[in-house]
C-alpha positions as CSV (number, residue, x, y, z in Angstrom):
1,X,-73.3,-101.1,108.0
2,X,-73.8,-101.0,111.5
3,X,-70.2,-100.8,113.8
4,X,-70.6,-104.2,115.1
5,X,-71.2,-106.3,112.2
6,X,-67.9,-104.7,110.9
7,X,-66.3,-105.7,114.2
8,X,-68.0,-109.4,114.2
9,X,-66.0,-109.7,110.0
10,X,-63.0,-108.7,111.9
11,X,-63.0,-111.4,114.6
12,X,-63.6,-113.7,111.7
13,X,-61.0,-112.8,109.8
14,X,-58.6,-112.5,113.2
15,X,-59.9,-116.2,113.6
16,X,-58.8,-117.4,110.6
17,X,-55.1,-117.0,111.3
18,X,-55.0,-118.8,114.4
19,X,-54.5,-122.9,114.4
20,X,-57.7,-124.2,113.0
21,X,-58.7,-126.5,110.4
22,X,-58.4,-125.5,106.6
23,X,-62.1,-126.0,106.4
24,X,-62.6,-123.7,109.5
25,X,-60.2,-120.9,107.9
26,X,-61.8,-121.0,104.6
27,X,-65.2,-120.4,106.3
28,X,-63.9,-117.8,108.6
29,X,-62.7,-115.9,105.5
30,X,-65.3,-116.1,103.2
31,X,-67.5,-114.5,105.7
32,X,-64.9,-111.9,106.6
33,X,-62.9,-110.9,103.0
34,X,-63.5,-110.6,99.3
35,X,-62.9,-112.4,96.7
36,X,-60.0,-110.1,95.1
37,X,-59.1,-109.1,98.3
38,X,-55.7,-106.9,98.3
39,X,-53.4,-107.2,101.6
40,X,-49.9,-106.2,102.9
41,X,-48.2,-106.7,105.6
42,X,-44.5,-106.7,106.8
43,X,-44.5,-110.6,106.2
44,X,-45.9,-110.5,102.8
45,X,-48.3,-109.1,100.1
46,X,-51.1,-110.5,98.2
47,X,-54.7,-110.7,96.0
48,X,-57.4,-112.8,96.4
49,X,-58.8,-114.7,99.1
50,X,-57.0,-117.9,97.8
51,X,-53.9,-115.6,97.9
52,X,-54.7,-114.6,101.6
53,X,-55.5,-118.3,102.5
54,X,-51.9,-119.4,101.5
55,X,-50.2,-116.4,103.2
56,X,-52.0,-117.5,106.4
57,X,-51.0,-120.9,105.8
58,X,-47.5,-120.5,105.3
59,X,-47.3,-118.3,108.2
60,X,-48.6,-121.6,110.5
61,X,-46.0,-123.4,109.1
62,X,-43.8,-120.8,110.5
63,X,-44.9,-120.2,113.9
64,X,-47.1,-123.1,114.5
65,X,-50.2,-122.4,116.9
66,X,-49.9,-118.5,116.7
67,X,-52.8,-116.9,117.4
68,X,-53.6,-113.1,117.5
69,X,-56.2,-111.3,119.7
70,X,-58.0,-107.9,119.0
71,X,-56.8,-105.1,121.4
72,X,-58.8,-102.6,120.2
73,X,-61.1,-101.6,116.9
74,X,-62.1,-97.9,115.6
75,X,-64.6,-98.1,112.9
76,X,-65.4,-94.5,111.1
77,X,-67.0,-94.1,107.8
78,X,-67.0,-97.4,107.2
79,X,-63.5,-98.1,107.5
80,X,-61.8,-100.0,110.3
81,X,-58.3,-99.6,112.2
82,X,-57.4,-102.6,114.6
83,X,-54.7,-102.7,117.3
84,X,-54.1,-106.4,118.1
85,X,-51.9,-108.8,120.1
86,X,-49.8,-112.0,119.0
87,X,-49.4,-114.7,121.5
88,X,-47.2,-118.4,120.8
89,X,-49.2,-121.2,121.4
90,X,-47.8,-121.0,125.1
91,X,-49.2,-117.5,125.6
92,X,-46.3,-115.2,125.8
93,X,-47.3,-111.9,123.6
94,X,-44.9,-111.7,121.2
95,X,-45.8,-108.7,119.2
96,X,-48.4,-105.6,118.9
97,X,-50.0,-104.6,115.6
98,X,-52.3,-102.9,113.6
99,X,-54.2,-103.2,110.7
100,X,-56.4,-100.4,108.5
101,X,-59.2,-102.2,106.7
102,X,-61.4,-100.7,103.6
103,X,-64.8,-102.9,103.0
104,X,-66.4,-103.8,99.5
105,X,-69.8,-103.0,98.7
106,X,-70.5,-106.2,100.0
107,X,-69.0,-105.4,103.6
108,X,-66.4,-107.5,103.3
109,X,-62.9,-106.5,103.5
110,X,-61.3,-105.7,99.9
111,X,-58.0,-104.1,101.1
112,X,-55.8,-104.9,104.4
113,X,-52.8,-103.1,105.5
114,X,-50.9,-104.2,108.8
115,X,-48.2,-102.8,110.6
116,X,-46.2,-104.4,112.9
């Protein structure tokens, strides 16, 4: 899979935390993650993309119109490492983070770790 389509499931996925509509999220993340997706994070830990759809959700609930952008992406062997940024809904940057990202066969991603 070619670097950028890699990079374009990654904005979608980034996307899909940000303050959107459910439908809007759901979309974002069945482009961008697997079914039985496995992630982990400081915040929480999961499976499935119903799983990661909830975590998202509550995390909204928590710090409402939080979005994150991407910083920077390295993409070798078909793996992926993002830096990224998270902003309140007024803009201040709040916090810098990473996440390492393994793809299915499918090119979607079946295991997320962030760090933050």
């Amino acid at each position: 899979m070619a670097i950028d389509s890699l990079e374009r499931r990654w904005d979608a996925y980034l996307a899909a935390y940000g303050p959107i509509a459910a439908a809007e999220r759901e979309r974002l993340l069945k482009q961008s993650v697997s079914d039985d997706v496995v992630f982990t994070n400081p915040g929480g830990e999961g499976k499935t993309r119903n799983g990661l759809i909830a975590h998202i959700e509550d995390f909204q609930r928590k710090m409402p119109g939080t979005y994150f952008k991407t910083d920077k992406v390295f993409v070798h062997h078909g793996e992926l490492l993002a830096i990224w940024s998270m902003y309140k809904s007024d803009d201040t940057k709040i916090a810098t983070g990473y996440n390492f990202v393994r793809p299915d066969k499918d090119y979607r991603f079946s295991y997320m770790a962030g760090f933050f």
